[in-house]
N, C-alpha and C positions, 0 to 999 in steps of 0.2 A: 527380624523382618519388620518392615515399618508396616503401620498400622492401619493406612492407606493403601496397600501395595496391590497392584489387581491380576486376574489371571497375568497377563502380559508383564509384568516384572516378574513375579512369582516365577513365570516360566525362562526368562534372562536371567534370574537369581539361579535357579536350578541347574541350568546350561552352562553356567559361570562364563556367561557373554557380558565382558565392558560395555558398560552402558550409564548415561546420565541420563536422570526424569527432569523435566522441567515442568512447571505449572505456571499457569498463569488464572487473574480470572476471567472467569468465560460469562459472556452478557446471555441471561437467560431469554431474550426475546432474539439474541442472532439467531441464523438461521445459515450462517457463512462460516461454519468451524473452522473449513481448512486456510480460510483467508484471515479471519480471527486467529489462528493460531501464527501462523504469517506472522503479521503485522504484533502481536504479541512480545516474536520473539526476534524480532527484527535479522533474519534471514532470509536469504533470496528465497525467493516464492518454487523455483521449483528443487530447491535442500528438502522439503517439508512434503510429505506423503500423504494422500489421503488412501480408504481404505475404502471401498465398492463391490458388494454386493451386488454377484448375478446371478441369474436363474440359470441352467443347465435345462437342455430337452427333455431329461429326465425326471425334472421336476426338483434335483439336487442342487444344490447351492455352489457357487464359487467365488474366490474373492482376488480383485483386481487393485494393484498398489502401484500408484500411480504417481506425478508430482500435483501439488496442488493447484495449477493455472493450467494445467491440461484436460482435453475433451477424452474421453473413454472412446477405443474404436470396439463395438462387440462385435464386429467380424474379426478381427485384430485376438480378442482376449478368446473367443472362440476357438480360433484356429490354435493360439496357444495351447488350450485346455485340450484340442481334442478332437471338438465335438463343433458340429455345422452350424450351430446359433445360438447367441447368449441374450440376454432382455437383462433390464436391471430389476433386481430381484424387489418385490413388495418390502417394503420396511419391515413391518410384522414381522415375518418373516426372515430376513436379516437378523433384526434382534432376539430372535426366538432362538434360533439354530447357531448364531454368535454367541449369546451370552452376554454381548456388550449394545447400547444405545445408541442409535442412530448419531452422529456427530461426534462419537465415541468410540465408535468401533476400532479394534483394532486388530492386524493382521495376526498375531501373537494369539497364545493363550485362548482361541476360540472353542467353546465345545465341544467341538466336534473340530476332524483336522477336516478341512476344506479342500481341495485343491485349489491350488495359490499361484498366480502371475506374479512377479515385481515387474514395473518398466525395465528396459533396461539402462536408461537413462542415469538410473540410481547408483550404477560401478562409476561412474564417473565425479563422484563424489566420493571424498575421503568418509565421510562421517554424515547420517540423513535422518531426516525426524519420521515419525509415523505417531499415530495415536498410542498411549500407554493405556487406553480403556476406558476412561471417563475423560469428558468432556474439561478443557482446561488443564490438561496433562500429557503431557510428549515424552516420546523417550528418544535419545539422540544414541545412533551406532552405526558399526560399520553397514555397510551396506551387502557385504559376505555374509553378514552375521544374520542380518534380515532376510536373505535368501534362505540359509541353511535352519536355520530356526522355522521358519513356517514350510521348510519343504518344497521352494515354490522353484518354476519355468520362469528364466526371464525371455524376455519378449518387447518387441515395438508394441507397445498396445493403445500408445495417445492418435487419436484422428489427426489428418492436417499436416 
């Protein structure tokens, strides 16, 4: 196992899901991961995943996987999950109960298993990026695989 490898390979390593990491480097003062990550790997903007932390009325966490030029709808990832209202979750928070850094997070390999949205945008793609857990690393797979690996509902969940 490489030496680098973080929950989220660890856990595609385990499952023996096909999958390629990509790295690039990541500018410590962005502030725009999943468009940094974009323009990095030079793939259309909505190939590439971001991962969203929300808060649950129960005070539980959920996580919404999304393409990276879309708006989050939390009625949309609510209705998904369940439950009558989402908010996006405190950072802290996020990273406490993920295990991974804000700009890092990723769907995979979370501490705790979350209950999980993909768009469903994402079957329409052969092959789609998401965060591999640090910042400046992606991992590219099918988009079955990212479904059934984090467990998750797909769903419309982008506004607009």
């Amino acid at each position: 196992m490489a030496a680098n490898a973080t929950p989220a390979t660890k856990t595609l390593l385990a499952e023996k899901v096909p999958h390629e990491v990509h790295r690039y480097s990541h500018d410590p003062r962005s502030q725009r991961f999943g468009v940094e990550a974009v323009e990095a790997m030079g793939v259309p903007a909505g190939q590439v995943f971001k991962t969203l932390v929300v808060e649950l009325p129960d005070g539980k966490l959920g996580v919404a996987v999304l393409p990276v030029p879309s708006k989050l709808s939390l009625k949309a990832v609510a209705a998904a999950l369940g439950v009558a209202r989402a908010a996006m979750a405190d950072p802290a928070k996020a990273q406490k109960v993920t295990g991974y850094v804000v700009g890092g997070i990723s769907p995979l390999g979370q501490r705790r298993v979350l209950p999980t949205v993909v768009d469903a945008s994402a079957m329409t793609w052969e092959r789609v990026f998401c965060s591999a857990g640090r910042r400046g690393m992606e991992i590219e797979l099918a988009p079955s695989d990212l479904v059934r690996c984090t467990a998750a509902v797909l769903a419309e969940i982008t506004a607009g």
